[in-house]
C-alpha distance (Angstrom), angle and dihedral (degrees) to the residues before:
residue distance angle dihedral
X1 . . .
X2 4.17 . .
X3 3.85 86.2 .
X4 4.00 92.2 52.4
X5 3.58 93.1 46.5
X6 4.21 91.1 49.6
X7 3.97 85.8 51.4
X8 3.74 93.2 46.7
X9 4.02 90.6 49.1
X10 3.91 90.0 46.1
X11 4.13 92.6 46.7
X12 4.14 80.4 56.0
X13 3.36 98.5 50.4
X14 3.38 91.2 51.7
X15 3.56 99.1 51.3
X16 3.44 96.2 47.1
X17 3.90 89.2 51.4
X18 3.73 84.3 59.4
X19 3.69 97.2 52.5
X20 3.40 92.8 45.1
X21 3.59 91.7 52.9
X22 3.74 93.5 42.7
X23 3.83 91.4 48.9
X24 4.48 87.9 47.1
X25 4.02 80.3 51.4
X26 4.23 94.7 49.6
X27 3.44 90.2 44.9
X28 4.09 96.6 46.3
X29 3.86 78.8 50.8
X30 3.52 96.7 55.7
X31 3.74 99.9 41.1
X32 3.73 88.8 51.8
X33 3.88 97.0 44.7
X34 3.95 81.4 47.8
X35 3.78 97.0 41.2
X36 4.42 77.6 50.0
X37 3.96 96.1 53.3
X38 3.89 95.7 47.2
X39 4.36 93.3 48.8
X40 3.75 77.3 55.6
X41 4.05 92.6 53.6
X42 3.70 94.7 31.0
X43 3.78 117.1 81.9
X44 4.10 131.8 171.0
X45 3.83 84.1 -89.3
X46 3.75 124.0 40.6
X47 4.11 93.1 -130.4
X48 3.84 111.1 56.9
X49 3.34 117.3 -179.4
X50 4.17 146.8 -168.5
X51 3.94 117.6 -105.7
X52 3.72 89.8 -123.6
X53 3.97 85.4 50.2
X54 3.59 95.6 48.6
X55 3.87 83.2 51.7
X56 3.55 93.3 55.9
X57 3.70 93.2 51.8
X58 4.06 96.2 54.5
X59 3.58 75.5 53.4
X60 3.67 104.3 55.1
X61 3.74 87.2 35.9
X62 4.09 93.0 62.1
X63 3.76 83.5 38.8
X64 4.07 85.4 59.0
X65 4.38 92.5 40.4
X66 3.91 81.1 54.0
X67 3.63 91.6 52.0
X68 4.18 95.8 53.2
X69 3.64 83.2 41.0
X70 4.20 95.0 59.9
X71 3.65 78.7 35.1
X72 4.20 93.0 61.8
X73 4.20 85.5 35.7
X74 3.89 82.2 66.6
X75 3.50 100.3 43.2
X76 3.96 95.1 86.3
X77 3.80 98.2 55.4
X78 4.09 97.8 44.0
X79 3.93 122.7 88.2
X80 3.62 120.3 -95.9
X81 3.34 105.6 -114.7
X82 4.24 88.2 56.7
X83 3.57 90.2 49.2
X84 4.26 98.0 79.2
X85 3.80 85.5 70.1
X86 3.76 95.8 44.1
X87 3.81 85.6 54.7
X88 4.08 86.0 49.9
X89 3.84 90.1 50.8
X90 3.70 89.6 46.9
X91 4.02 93.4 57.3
X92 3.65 92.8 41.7
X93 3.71 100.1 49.2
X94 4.12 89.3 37.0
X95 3.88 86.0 54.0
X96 3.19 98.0 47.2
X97 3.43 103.1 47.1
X98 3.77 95.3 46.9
X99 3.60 92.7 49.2
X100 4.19 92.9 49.9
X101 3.81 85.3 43.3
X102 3.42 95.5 51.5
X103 3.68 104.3 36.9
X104 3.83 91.9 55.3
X105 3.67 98.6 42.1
X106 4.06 90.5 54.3
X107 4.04 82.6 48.7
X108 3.77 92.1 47.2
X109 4.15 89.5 52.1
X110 3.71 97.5 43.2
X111 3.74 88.8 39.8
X112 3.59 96.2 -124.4
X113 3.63 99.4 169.1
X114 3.86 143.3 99.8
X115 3.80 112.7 -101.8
């Protein structure tokens, strides 16, 4: 009866060594399949973008410089007490526009961008 109960005991072990093992393996799997899918997302830069995208947004970021630039046009004929905001509006929209301009021209020549 002892020896039946020391082979039951060592059949256990065993089989619970093999589901451990089996469960390590599933979750090695998983972290690497996981580990897989987000190199695929993640990129040197957080933001990737398409060619034809980063296009747009040299676009929209002249659009924006146009805008401060209308904006500064205007300044001359406006009261002056309404012209502290138009100088805000002016260094928002100029800094904006810059930096999209910028930023997605420097992407454009280093080819930054998915294909």
């Amino acid at each position: 009866m002892e020896e039946n109960k020391n082979v039951e005991t060592e059949t256990s072990e065993i089989v619970e060594e093999k589901e451990l093992a089996e469960t390590t393996e599933n979750v090695d799997n998983e972290t690497a399949e996981g580990q897989g899918e987000q190199d695929k997302k993640k990129s040197p830069r957080s933001m990737t973008s398409s060619r034809n995208g980063l296009y747009l947004r040299t676009v929209i970021g002249a659009l924006i410089l146009y805008y401060a630039y209308t904006i500064v046009a205007d300044i001359t004929s406006t009261p002056a007490d309404e012209r502290t905001m138009l100088y805000v509006f002016v260094a928002v929209f100029g800094i904006a526009g810059l930096w999209t301009v910028i930023d997605s021209v420097k992407r454009l020549l280093k080819k930054e961008y998915d294909n």
